[in-house]
C-alpha positions, 0 to 999 in steps of 0.5 A: 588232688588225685587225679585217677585214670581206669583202663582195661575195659573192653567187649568180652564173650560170657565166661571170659576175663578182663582185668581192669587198672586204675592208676592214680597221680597228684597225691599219696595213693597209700593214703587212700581206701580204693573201690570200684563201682559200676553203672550199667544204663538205667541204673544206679552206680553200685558197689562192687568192691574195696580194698584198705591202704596196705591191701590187707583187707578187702570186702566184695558185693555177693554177686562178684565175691569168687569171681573178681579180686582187687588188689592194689600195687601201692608201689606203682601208684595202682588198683587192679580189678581182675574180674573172671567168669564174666556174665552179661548181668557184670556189662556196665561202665566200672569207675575206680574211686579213693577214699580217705580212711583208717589205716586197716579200714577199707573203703565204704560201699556208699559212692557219696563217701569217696573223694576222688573219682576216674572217668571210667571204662566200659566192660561189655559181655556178651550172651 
């Protein structure tokens, strides 16, 4: 059972930049794909990046693609989301997820293909 935990959400101005931790316990966090999701109110979670097992690959919805990067540090157990240039429309609550995968494959940008969740963490930008 892995058991993930976000952190490094918080209320940032237009333009401005947050860089978001997921760490993980319980498990081999090698093993596992990571993506990031985000929910804003009223809406459906969606996809917002992913990075493979050695964090070789990665792939990235349109709308955050040059403005955000995920990385991961295999040896501390954690993913990083740096998100900059940050627009109001990013405002949601960002979920860390694993997924079992291939070694070079990442991970899938449907939720309902994830194995473990975080609670998530709030990132609020203001106009």
């Amino acid at each position: 059972q892995v058991q993930l935990v976000e952190s490094g959400g918080g209320l940032v101005q237009t333009g401005g930049s947050l860089r978001l931790s997921c760490a993980a316990s319980g498990g081999t966090f090698s093993n596992y794909a990571m993506g990031w999701f985000r929910q804003a109110p009223g809406k459906e979670r969606e996809f917002v990046t992913t990075i493979n097992r050695s964090g070789s690959n990665t792939y990235y919805r349109a709308s955050v693609k040059g403005r955000f990067t995920i990385s991961r540090d295999n040896a501390k157990n954690t993913a990083y989301l740096q998100m900059n240039s940050l627009k109001p429309e990013d405002t949601a609550v960002y979920y860390c997820a694993a997924q079992i995968t291939g070694y070079t494959s990442t991970g899938s940008v449907d939720p309902n293909r994830y194995d473990y969740w975080g609670q998530g963490t709030q990132v609020t930008v203001s106009s």
